[in-house]
N, C-alpha and C positions, 0 to 999 in steps of 0.2 A: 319834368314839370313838378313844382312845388310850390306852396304857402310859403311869401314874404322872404326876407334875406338868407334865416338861416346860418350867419354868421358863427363860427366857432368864437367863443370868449376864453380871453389869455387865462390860464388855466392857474389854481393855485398849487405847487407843490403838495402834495401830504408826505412828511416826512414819516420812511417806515414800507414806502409802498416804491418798487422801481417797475417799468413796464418797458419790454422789449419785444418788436414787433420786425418779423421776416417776410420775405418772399418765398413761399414753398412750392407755387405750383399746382395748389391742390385742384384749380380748376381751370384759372387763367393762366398763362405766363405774366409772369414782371407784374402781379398784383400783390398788393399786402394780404395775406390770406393767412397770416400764424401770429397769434397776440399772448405775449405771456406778460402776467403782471407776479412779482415776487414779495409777500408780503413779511414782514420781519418777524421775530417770534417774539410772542407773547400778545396777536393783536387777536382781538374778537373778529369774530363773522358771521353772519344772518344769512339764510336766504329765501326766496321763495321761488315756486315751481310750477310749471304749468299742470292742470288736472286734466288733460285730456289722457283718456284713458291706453292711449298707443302712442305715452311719452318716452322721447328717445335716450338711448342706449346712456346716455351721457348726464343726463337730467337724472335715472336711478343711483346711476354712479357717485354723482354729485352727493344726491341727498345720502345715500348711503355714508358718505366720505366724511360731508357735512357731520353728521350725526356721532361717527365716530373719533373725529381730530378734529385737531386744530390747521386749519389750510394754512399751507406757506405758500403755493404756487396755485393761480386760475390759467388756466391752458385751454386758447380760445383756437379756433378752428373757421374757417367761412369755406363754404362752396360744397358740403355734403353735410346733411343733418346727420347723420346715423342714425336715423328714425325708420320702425319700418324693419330693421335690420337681424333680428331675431337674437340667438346666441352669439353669433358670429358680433355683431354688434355692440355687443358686451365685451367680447375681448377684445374687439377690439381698439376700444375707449379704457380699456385697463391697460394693453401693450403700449397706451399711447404716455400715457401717466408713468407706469413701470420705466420705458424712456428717459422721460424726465428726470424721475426720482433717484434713476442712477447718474444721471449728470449732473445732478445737484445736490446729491447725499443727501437726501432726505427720504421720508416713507412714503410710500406710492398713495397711502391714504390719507396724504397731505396736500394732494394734489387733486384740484376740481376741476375736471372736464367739461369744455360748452362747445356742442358746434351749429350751426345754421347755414343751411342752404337745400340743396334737391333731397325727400323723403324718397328710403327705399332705395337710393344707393350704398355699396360697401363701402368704407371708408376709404380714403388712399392710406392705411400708416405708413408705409415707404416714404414717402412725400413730405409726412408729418414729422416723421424722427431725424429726416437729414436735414429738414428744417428750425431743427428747434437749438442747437449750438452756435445757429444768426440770431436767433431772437435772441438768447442769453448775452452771446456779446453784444447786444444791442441796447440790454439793461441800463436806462439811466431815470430819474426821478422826474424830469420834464416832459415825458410822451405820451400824456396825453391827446393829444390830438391827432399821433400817429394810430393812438390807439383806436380813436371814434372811425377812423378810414379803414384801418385794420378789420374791423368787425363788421363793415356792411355788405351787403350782398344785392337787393334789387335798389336798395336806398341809391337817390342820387347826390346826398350830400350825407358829409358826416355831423354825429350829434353829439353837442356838450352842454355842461354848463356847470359853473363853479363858485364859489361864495367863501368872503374872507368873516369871520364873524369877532366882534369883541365881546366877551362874555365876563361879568364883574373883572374888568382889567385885563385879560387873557385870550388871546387870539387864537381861533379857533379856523380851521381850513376843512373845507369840503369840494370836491370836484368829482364827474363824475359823467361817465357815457355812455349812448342808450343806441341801439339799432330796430330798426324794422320798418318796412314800408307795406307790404303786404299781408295776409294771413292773418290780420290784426283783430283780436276780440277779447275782452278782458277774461279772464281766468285765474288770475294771481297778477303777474307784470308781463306784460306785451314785450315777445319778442329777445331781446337781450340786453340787458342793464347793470352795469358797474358800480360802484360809489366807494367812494373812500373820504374818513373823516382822518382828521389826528386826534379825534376827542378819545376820552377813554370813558367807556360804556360798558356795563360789565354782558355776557351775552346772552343771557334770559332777556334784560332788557333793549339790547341793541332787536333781539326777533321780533318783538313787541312794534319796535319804534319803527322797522322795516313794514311788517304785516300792515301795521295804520296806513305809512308813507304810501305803499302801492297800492293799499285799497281806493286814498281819493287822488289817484295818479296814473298808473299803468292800468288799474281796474275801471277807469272812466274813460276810457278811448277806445274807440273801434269804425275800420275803415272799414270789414267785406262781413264781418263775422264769424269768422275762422279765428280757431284756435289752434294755435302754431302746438304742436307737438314738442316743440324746442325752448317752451318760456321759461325764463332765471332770470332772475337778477338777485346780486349780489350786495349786501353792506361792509364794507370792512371798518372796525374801529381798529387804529394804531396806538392809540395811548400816549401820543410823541407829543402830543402840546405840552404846555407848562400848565394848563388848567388841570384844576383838580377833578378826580372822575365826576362826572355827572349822574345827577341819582334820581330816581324817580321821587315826583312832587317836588320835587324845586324848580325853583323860580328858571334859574339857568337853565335846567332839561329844557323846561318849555319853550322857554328864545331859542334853544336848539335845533328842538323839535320844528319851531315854525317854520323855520330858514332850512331847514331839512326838506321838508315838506313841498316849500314852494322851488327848490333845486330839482324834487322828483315830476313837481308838476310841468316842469318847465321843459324837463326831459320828455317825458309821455307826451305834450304838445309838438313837440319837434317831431314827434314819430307820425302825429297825424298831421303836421305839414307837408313832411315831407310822402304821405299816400300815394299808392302806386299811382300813377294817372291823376293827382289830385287838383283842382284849381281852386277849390275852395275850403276854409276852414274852416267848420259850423259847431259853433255851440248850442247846445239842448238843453235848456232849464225846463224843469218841472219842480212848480212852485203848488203849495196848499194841496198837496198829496195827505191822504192820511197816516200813509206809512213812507220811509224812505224804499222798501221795494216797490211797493204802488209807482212811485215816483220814477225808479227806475224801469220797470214795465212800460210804463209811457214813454221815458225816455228813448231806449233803443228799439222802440216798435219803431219810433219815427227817424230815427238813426239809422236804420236797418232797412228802410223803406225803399226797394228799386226805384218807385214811382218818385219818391218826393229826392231821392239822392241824382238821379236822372232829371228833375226839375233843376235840380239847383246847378248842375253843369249844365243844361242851358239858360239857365238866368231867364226862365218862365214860373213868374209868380201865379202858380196853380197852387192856389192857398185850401183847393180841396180835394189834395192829395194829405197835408199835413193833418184838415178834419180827418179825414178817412181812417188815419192811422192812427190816433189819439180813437177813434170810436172802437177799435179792433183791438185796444188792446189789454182788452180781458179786467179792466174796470167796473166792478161790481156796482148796479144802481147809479151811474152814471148820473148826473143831472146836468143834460146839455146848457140847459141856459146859463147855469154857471159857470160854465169853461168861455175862458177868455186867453186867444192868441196872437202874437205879436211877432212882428220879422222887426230886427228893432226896434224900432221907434213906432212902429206903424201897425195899430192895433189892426190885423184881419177877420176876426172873429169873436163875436158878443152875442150873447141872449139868443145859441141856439145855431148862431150862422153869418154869415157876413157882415161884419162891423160897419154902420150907418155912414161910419163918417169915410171908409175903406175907396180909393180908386185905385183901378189899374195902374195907373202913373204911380203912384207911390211905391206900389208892392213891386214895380220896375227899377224902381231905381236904390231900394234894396237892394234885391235877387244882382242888380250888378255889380254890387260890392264883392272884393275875394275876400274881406271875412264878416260871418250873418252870423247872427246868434236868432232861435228862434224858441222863444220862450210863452211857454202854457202852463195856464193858472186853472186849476184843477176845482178848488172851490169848497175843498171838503176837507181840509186839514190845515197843520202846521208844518209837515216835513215838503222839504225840498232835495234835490241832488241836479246836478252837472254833469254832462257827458261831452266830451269833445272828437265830431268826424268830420269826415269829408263828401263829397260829391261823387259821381260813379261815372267815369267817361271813356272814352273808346280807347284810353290811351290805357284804360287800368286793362279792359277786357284785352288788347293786346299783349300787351308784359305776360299777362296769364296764360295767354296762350300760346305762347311765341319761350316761357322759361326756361324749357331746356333746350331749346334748339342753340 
């Protein structure tokens, strides 16, 4: 079950980047379950990482590896996170890299490990090492799309999206894929995220340009409120256009930047489409916050809400579930009668409590739409922020409980 089509878009090459995707076994048979992407030398790389403090084995590895080289190889994994996993864990997310690095002659700490799936089991590397000689010969520049299927695990579909950009004459290419359907809570970026430019970015700033991207992107989504142990995502710059590097305070960054921005938003969206059990896709505005946290405190009270996320998967306009949760959430001096809330179109709440002009009927034929934005004006500022989740139905509570069987 998911939000809208969901359609993968025909992908742009980035030259510099090749991605080769196998069947190893690691949990299904005959499923794509080993994603390697090979990046050429000389390109930049960003990343960020979840902060849950029992991040796994592969996410240390990463940032460590991150910090010390330059990655030529991302070596993706589905069907066991390695989270959870203590020592053992650790090496075994190094023997998996060490693999690698010898079959492609490079240094093991060129090589960034991601995997996603059940916390608290061992790895298979058996599985993963006689896997990874398909992924290589599988290496070619167009696999994208193998790669969005490659990577997911409860997701029902896979997730992309890609932009060609002209920048003062100079054609610029961005693509790039995103996973998760569950466990979804911002932290850094939700779950597990790709991106590759050809632009050339030097990599102080490419971190910068990443850090902004997933803040109003992967850090604005949340389906249950769990913070996966497993979050990364990735930027790579390749340098292979014929644009000239792009530099901070130019005009250029900026077009860059926007069309960056709106490829990660678009990513992060698809994740909360595609929510475990989801039918609906609800955006949260909180508008005339004093602060942009103010803003987000309201936000994901009502985000987070059983009662109003159980409302909206059954398309009952109980517009005093969404008060209740805007009054609880830790808003200092509140002044009711100034808060004014809306299910689109359809002002629910004014001057304290029920909007005069407000009927049942209306706030019905909302509540039936599969996508609601519900948006509350706070009354006491200039900041705003955007959150985007989903509804809570029996289909998610199942998946949850039913994972490892």
């Amino acid at each position: 079950m998911a939000v809208g089509k969901g359609e993968l878009p025909e992908f742009q090459v980035i030259n510099g980047v090749r991605i080769g995707v196998a069947k190893a076994g690691i949990k299904y048979p005959d499923r794509k379950d080993l994603v390697v992407f090979e990046l050429a030398e000389g390109c930049t790389s960003a990343g960020v990482f979840t902060k849950n403090a029992f991040c796994a084995a592969p996410v240390v590895l990463s940032k460590q590896n991150l910090a010390s080289s330059s990655p030529r190889y991302l070596l993706i994994n589905t069907g066991n996170a390695n989270a959870g996993t203590g020592t053992q864990g650790m090496n075994d997310a190094l023997q998996c890299c060490q693999a690698l690095a010898e079959l492609t002659q490079v240094a093991h700490t060129t090589i960034l490990p991601f995997s996603t799936g059940v916390i608290g089991e061992t790895l298979p590397v058996n599985s993963i090492i006689k896997g990874l000689p398909d992924a290589l010969s599988a290496l070619n520049e167009a696999a994208w799309a193998d790669a969005a299927e490659g990577i997911m695990t409860t997701d029902t579909r896979p997730k992309g999206a890609s932009k060609v950009l002209d920048i003062a004459g100079h054609r610029i290419s961005i693509s790039g894929v995103s996973k998760g359907a569950g466990m979804i809570m911002p932290n850094m970026a939700t779950m597990l995220g790709f991106v590759a430019t050809d632009a050339k970015i030097e990599q102080g700033l490419l971190q910068e340009i990443l850090t902004d991207c997933a803040g109003l992107s992967f850090n604005r989504i949340t389906i249950d409120g769990d913070t996966s142990t497993n979050d990364s995502c990735i930027l790579v710059a390749t340098g292979k256009s014929d644009a000239p590097e792009l530099k901070r305070g130019t005009v250029e960054l900026a077009q860059f930047t926007t069309a960056l921005k709106a490829l990660f938003v678009e990513l992060a969206q698809a994740i909360v489409r595609d929510g475990e059990g989801a039918t609906k896709f609800v955006s949260v505005i909180v508008e005339s916050a004093k602060s942009q946290q103010e803003a987000l405190d309201v936000a994901y009270t009502v985000a987070h809400s059983p009662l109003v996320k159980t409302a909206l998967f059954a398309c009952d306009p109980n517009w005093g579930r969404i008060l209740a949760a805007v009054g609880r959430a830790g808003v200092n001096e509140l002044d009711l009668d100034a808060i004014i809330i809306h299910l689109d179109e359809v002002c629910i709440v004014s001057n304290g409590g029920r909007d005069a002009e407000y009927t049942e009927e209306k706030g019905q034929q909302v509540m039936n739409r599969e996508e609601i934005t519900i948006r509350i004006q706070l009354g006491r500022g200039r900041a705003s922020e955007t959150i985007w989740t989903t509804d809570l139905s029996r289909e998610y509570v199942t998946i949850n409980a039913e994972y490892r069987s």
